[in-house]
DRENPA-435791 format. One record per atom (N, C-alpha, C): residue number from 1; residue in one letter; chain; z, y, x. Coordinates in Angstrom, 2 decimals. Layout:
# DRENPA-435791
{pt NUM; A; A; {Z; Y; X}}
...
***
This chain:
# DRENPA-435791
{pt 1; X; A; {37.79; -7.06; -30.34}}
{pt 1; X; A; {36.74; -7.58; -29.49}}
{pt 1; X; A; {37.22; -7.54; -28.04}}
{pt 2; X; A; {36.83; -8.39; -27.21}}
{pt 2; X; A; {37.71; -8.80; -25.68}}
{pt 2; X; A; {36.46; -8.16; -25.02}}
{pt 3; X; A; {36.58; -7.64; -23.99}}
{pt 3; X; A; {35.61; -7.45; -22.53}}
{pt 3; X; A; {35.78; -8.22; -21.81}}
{pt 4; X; A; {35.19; -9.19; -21.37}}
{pt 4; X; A; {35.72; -9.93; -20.76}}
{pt 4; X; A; {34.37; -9.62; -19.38}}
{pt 5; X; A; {35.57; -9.80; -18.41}}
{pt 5; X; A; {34.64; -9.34; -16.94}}
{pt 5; X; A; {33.95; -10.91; -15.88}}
{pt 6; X; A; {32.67; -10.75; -15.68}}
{pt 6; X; A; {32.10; -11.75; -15.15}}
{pt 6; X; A; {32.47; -11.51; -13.68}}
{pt 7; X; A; {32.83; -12.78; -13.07}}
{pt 7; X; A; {33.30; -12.82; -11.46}}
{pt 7; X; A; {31.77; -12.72; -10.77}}
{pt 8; X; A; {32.01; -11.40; -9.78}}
{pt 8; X; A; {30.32; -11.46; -9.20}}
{pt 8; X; A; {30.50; -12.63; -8.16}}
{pt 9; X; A; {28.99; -13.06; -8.06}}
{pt 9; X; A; {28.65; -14.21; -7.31}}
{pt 9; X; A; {28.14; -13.42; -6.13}}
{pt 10; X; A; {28.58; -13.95; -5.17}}
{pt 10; X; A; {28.12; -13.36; -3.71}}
{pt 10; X; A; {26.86; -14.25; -3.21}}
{pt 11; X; A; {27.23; -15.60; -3.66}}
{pt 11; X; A; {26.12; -16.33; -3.56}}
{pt 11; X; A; {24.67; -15.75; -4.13}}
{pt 12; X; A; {24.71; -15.71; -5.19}}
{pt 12; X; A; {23.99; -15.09; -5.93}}
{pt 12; X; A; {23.07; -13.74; -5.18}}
{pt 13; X; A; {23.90; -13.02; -5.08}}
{pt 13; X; A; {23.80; -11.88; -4.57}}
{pt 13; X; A; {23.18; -12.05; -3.40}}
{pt 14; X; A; {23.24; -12.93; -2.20}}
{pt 14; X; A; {22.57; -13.19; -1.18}}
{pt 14; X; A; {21.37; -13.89; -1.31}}
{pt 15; X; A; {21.48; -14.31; -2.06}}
{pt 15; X; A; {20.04; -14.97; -2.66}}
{pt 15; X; A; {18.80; -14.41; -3.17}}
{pt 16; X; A; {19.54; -13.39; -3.83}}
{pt 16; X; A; {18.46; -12.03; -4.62}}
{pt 16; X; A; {18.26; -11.37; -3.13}}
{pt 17; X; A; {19.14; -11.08; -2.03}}
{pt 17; X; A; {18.28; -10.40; -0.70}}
{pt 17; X; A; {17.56; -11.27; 0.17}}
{pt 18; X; A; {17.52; -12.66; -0.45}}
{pt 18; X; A; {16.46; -13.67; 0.69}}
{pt 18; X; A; {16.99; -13.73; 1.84}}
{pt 19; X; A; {18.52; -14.09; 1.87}}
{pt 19; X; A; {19.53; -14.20; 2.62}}
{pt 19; X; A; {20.63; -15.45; 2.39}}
{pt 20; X; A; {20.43; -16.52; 3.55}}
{pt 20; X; A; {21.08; -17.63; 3.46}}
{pt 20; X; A; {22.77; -17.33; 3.06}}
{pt 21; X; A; {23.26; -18.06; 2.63}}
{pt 21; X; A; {24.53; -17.92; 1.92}}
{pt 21; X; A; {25.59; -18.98; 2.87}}
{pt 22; X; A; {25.46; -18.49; 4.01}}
{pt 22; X; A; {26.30; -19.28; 4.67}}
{pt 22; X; A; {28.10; -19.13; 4.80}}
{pt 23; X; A; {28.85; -20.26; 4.87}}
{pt 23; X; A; {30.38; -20.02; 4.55}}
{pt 23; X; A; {30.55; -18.18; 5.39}}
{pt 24; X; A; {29.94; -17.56; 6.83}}
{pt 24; X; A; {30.69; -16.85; 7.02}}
{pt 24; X; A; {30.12; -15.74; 6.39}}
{pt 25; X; A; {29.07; -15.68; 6.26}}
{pt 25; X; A; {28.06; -14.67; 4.96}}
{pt 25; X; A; {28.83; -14.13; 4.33}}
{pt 26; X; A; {29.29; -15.83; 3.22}}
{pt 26; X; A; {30.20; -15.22; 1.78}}
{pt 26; X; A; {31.68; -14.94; 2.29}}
{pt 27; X; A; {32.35; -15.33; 3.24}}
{pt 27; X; A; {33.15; -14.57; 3.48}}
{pt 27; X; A; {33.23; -13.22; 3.86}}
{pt 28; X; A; {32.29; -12.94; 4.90}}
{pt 28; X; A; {32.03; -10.97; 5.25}}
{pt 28; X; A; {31.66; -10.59; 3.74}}
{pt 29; X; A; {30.72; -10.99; 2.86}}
{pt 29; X; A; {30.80; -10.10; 1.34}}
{pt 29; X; A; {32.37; -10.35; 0.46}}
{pt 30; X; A; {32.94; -11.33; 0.73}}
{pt 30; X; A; {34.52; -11.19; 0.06}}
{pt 30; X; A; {34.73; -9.99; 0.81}}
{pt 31; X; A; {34.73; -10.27; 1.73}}
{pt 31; X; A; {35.78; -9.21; 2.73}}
{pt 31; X; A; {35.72; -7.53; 2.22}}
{pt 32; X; A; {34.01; -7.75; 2.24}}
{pt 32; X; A; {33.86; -6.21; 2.49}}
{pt 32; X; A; {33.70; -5.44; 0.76}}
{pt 33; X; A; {34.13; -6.73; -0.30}}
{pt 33; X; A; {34.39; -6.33; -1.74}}
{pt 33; X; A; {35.83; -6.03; -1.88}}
{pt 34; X; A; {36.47; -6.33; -1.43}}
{pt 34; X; A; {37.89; -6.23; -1.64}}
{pt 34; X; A; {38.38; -4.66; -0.58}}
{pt 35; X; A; {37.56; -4.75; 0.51}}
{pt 35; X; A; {38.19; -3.94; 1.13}}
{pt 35; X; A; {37.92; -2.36; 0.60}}
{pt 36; X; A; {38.73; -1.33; 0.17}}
{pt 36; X; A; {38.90; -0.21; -0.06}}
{pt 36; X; A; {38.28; 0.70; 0.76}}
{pt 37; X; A; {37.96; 0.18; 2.10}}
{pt 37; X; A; {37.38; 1.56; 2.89}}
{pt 37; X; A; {36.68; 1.22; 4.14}}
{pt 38; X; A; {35.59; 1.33; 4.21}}
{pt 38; X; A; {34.42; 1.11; 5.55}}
{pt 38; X; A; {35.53; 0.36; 6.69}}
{pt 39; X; A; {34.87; -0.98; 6.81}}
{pt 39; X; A; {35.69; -1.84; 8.10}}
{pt 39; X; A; {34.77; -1.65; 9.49}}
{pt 40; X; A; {35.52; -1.89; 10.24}}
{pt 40; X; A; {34.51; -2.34; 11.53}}
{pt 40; X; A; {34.41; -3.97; 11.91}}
{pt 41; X; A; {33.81; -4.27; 12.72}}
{pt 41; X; A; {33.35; -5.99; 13.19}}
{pt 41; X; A; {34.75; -6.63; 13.05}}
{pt 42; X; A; {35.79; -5.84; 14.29}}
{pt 42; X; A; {36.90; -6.07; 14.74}}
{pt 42; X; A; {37.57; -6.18; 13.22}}
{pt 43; X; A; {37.63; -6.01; 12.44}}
{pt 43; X; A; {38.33; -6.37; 11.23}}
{pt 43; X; A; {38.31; -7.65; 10.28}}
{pt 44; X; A; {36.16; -7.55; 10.68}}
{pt 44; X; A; {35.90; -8.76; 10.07}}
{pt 44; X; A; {36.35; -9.72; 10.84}}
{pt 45; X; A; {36.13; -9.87; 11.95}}
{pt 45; X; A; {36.50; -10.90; 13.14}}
{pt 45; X; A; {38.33; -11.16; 12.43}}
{pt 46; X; A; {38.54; -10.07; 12.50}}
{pt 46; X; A; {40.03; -10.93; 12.16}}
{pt 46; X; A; {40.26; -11.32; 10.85}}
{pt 47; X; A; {39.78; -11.04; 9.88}}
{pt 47; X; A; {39.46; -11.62; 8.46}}
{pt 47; X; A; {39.27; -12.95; 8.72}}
{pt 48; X; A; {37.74; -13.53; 9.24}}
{pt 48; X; A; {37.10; -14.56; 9.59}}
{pt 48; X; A; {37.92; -15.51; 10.12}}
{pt 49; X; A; {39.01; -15.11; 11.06}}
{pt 49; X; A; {39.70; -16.13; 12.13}}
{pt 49; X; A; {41.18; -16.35; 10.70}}
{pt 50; X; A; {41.09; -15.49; 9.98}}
{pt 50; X; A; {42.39; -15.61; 9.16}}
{pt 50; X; A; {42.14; -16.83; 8.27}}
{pt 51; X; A; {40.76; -16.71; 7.83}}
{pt 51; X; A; {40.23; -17.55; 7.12}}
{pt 51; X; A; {39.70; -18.68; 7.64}}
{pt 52; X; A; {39.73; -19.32; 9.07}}
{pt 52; X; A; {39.84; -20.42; 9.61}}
{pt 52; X; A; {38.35; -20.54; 9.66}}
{pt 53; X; A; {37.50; -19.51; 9.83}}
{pt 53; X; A; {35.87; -19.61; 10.12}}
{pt 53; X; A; {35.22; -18.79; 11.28}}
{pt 54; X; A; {34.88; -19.37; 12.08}}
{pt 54; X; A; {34.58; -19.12; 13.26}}
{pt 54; X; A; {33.32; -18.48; 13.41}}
{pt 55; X; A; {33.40; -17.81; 14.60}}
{pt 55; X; A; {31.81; -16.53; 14.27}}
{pt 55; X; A; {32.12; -15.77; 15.44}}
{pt 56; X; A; {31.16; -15.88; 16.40}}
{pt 56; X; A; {31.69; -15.10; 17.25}}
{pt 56; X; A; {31.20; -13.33; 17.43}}
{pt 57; X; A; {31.60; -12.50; 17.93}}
{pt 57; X; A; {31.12; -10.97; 17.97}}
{pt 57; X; A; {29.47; -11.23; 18.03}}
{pt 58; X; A; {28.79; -11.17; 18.68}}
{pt 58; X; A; {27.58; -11.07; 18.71}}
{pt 58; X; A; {26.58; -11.59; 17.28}}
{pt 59; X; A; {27.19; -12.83; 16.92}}
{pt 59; X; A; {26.79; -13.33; 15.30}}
{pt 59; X; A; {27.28; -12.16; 14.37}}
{pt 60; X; A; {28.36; -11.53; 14.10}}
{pt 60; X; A; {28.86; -10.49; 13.24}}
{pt 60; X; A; {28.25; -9.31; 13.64}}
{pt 61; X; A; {27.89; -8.93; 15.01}}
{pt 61; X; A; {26.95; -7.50; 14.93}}
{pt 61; X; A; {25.27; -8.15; 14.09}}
{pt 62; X; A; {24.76; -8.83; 14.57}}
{pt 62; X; A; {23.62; -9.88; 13.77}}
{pt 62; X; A; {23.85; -9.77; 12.40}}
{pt 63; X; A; {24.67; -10.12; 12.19}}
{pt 63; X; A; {24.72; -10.02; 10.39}}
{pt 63; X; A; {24.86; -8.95; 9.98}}
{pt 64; X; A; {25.55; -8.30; 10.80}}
{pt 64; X; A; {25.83; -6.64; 10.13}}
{pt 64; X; A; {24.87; -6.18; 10.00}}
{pt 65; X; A; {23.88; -6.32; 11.12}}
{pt 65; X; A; {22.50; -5.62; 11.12}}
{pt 65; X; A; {21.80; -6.24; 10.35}}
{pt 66; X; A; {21.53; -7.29; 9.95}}
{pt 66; X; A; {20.61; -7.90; 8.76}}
{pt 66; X; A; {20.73; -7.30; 7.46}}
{pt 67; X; A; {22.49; -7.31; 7.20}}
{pt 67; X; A; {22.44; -6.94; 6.24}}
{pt 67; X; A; {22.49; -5.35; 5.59}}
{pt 68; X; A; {22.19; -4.39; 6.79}}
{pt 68; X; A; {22.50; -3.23; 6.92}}
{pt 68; X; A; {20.56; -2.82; 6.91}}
{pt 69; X; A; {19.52; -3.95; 7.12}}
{pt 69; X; A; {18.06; -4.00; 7.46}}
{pt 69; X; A; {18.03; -4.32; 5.27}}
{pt 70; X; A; {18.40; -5.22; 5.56}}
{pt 70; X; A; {17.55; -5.59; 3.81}}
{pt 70; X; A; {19.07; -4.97; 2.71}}
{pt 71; X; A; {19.54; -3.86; 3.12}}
{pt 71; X; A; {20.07; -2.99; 2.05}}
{pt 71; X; A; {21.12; -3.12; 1.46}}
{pt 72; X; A; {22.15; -4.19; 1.95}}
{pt 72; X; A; {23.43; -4.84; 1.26}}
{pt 72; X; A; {24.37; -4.15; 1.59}}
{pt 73; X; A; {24.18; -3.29; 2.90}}
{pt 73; X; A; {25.33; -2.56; 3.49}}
{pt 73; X; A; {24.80; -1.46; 3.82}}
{pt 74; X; A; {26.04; -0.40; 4.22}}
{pt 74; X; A; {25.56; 0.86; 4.69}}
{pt 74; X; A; {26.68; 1.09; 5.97}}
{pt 75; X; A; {26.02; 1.89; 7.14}}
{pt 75; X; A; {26.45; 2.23; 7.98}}
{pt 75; X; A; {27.23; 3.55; 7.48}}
{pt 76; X; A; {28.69; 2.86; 8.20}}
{pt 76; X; A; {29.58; 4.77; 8.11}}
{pt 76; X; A; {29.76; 5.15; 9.67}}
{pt 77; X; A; {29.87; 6.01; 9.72}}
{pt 77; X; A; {30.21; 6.63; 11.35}}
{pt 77; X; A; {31.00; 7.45; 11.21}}
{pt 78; X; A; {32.42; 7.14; 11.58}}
{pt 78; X; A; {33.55; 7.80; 11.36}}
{pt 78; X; A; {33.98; 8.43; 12.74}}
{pt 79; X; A; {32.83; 8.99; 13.64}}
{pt 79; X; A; {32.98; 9.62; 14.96}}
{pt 79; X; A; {34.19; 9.21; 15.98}}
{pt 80; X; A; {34.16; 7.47; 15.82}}
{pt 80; X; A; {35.27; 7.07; 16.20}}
{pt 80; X; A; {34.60; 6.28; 17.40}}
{pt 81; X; A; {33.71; 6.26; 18.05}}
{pt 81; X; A; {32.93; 5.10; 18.60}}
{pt 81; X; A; {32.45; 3.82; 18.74}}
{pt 82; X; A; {32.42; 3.77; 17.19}}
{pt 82; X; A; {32.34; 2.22; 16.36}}
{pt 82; X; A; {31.74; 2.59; 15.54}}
{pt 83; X; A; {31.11; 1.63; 14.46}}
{pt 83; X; A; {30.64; 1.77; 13.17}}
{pt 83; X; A; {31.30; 0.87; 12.48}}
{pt 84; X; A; {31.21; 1.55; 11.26}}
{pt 84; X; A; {31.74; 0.66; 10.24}}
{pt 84; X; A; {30.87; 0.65; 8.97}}
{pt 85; X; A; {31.31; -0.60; 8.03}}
{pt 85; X; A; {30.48; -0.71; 7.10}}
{pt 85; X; A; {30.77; -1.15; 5.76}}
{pt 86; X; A; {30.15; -0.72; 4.83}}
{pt 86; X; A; {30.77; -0.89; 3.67}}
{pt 86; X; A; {29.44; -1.50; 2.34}}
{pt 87; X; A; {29.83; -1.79; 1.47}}
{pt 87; X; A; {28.50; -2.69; 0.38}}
{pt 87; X; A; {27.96; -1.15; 0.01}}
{pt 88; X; A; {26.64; -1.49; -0.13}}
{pt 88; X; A; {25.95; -0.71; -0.70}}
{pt 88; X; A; {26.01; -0.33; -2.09}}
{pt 89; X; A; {26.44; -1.50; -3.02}}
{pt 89; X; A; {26.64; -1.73; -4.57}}
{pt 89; X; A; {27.84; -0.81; -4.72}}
{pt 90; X; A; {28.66; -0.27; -3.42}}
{pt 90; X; A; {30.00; 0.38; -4.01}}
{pt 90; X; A; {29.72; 2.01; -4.56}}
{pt 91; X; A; {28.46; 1.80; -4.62}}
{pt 91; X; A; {27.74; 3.45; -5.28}}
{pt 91; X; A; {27.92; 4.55; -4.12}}
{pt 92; X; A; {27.83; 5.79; -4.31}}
{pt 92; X; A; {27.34; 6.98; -3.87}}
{pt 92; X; A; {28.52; 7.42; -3.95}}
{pt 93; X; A; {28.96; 7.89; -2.59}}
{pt 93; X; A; {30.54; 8.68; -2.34}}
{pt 93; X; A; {30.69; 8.96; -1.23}}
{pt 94; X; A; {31.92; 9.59; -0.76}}
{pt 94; X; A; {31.86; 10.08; 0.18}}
{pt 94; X; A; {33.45; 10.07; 1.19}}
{pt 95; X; A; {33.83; 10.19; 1.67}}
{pt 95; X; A; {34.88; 10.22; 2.51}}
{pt 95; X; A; {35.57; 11.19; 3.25}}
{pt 96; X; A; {36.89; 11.22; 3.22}}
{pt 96; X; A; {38.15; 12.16; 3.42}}
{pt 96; X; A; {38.44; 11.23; 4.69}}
{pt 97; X; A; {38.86; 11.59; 6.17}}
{pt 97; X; A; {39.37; 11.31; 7.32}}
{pt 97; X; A; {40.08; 11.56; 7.94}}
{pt 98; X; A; {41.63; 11.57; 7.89}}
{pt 98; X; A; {42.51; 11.89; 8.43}}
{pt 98; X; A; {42.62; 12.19; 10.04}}
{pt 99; X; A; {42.08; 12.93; 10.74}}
{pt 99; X; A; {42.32; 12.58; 12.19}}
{pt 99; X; A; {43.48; 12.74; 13.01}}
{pt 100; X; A; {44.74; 12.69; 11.74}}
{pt 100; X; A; {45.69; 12.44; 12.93}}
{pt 100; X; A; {45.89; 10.90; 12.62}}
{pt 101; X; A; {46.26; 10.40; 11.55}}
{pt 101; X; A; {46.79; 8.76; 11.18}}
{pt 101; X; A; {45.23; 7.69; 11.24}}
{pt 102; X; A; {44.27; 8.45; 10.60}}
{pt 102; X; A; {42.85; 7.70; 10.78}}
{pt 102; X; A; {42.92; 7.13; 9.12}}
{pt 103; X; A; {43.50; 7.78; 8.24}}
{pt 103; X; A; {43.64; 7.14; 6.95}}
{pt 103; X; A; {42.02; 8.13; 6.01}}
{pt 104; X; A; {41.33; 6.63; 5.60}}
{pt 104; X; A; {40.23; 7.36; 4.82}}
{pt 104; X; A; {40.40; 6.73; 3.34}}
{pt 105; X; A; {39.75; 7.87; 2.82}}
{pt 105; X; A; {40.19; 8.08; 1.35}}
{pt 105; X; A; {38.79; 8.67; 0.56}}
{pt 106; X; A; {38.25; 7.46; -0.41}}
{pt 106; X; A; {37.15; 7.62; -0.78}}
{pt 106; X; A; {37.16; 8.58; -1.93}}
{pt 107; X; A; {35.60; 9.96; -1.91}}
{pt 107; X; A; {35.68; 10.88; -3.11}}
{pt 107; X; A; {34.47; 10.46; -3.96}}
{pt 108; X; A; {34.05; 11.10; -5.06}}
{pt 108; X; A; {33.28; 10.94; -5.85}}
{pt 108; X; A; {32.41; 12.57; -5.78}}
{pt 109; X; A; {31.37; 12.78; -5.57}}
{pt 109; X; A; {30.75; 13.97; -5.91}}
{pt 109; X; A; {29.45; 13.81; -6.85}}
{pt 110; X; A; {29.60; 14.35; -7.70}}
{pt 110; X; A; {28.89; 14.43; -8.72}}
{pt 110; X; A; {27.93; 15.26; -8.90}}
{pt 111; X; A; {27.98; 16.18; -7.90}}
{pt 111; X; A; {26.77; 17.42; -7.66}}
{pt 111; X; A; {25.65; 16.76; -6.76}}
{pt 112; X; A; {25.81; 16.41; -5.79}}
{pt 112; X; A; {24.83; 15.52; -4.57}}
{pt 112; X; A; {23.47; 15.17; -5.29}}
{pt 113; X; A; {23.18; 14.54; -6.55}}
{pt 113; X; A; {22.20; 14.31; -7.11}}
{pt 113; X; A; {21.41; 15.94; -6.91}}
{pt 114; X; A; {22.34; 17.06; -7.35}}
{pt 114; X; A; {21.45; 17.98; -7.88}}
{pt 114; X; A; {21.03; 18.77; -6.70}}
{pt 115; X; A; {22.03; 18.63; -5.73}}
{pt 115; X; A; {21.88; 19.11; -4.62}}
{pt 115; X; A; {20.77; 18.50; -3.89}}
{pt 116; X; A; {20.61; 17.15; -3.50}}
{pt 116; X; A; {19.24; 16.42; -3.51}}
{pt 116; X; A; {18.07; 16.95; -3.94}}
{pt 117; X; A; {18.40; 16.99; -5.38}}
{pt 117; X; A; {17.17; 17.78; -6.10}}
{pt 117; X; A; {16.72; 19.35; -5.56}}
{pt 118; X; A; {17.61; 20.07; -5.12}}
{pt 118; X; A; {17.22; 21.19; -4.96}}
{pt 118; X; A; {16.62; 21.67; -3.56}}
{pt 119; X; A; {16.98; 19.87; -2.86}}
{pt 119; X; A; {16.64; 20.46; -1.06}}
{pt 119; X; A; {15.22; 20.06; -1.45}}
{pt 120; X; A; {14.64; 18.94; -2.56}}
{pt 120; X; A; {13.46; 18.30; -2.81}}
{pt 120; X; A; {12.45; 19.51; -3.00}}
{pt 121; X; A; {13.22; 20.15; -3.81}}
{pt 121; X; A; {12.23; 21.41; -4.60}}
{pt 121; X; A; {12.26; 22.85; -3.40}}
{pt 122; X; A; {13.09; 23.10; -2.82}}
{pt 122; X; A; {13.11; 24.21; -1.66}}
{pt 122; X; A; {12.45; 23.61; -0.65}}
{pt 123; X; A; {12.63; 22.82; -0.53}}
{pt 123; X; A; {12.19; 22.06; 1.49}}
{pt 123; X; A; {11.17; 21.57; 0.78}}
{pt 124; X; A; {10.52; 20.83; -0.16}}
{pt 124; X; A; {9.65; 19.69; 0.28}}
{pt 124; X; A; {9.92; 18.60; 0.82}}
{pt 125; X; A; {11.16; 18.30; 1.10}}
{pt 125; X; A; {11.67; 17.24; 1.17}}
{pt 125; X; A; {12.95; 15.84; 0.70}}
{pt 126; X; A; {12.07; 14.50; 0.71}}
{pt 126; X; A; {12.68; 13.66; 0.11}}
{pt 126; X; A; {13.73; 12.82; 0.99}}
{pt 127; X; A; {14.53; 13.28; -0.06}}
{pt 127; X; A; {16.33; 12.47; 0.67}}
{pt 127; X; A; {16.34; 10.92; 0.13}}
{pt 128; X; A; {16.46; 10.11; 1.05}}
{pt 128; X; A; {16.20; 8.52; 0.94}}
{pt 128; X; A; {17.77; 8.11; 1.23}}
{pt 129; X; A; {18.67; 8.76; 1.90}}
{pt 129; X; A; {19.70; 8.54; 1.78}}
{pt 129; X; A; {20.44; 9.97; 2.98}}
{pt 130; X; A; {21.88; 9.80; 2.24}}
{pt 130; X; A; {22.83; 10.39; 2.62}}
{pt 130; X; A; {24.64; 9.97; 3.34}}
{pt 131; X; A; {24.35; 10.76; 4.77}}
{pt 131; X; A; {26.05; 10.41; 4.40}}
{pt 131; X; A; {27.10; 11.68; 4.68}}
{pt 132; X; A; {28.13; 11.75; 3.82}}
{pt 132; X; A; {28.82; 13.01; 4.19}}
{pt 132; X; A; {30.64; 12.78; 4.38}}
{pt 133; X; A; {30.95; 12.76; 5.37}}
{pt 133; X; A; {32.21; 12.89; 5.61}}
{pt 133; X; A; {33.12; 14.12; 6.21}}
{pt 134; X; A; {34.63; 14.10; 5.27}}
{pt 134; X; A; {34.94; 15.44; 5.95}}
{pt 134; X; A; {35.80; 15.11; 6.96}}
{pt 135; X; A; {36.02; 15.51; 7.65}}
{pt 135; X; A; {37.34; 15.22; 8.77}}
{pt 135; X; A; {38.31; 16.37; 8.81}}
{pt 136; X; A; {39.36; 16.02; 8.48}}
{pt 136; X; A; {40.84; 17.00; 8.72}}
{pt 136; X; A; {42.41; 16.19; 8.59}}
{pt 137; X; A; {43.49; 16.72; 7.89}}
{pt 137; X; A; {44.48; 16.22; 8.59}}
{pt 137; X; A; {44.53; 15.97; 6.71}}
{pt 138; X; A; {45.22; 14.81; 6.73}}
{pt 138; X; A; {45.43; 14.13; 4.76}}
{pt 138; X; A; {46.89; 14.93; 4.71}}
{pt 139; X; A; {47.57; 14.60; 2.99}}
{pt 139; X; A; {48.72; 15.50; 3.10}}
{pt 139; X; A; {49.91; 14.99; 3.58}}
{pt 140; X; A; {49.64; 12.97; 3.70}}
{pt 140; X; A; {50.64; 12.47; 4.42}}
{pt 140; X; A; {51.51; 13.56; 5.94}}
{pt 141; X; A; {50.88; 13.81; 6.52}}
{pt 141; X; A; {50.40; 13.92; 8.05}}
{pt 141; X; A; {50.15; 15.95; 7.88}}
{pt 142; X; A; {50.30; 16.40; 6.69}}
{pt 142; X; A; {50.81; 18.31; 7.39}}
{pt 142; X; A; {52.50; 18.19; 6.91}}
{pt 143; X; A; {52.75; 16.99; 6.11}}
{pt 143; X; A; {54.37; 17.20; 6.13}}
{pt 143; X; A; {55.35; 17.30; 7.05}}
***
């Protein structure tokens, strides 16, 4: 028996957020599916110009924020004086930050649910979202 994997539609996908599907739209969701690790504007901007579609800074903070308002993206803050951003669909994880090279390296924690659960049940309070990054030196960079 074959698995055979369905190509996600970005179109699609912008459609289900009541979000026009315009050429530079579906290009920032290529972009930011392929890319491995929270981009900033300045990345997309050069994606965009690679790809011969024009958009200037102020339209790409606009979109970022739209799509960061109706839930497609999530803000990272890599205490760098920028933000960056990554799909929301890429699940629940967390991030390793090199601060000497700036190389980030995505983790998986599997406790966070329970930990959630337990600030719910001690505090009385409900976690709607999280972000946790560590910052230190990767093993490239103590060699």
């Amino acid at each position: 028996m074959f698995n055979l994997i369905k190509n996600h539609d970005c179109r699609q996908e912008l459609k289900g957020f009541e979000v026009k599907a315009t050429p530079a739209r579906l290009a920032v969701m290529k972009f930011l599916e392929s890319s491995n690790q929270p981009v900033d504007v300045n990345a997309i901007l050069d994606y965009l110009t690679r790809e011969s579609i024009h958009a200037d800074p102020a339209t790409i903070f606009r979109m970022m924020n739209a799509f960061v308002d109706k839930g497609i993206l999530k803000k990272i803050d890599f205490r760098e004086g920028k933000t960056r951003y990554e799909l929301s669909s890429k699940g629940d994880h967390h991030h390793l930050v090199c601060t000497n090279c700036g190389n980030v390296e995505r983790i998986e924690d599997s406790h966070m649910k329970e930990f959630e659960e337990e600030i719910k049940k001690k505090k009385k309070f409900l976690v709607k979202s999280h972000s946790l990054e560590f910052f230190g030196i990767c093993q490239n960079c103590q060699s």
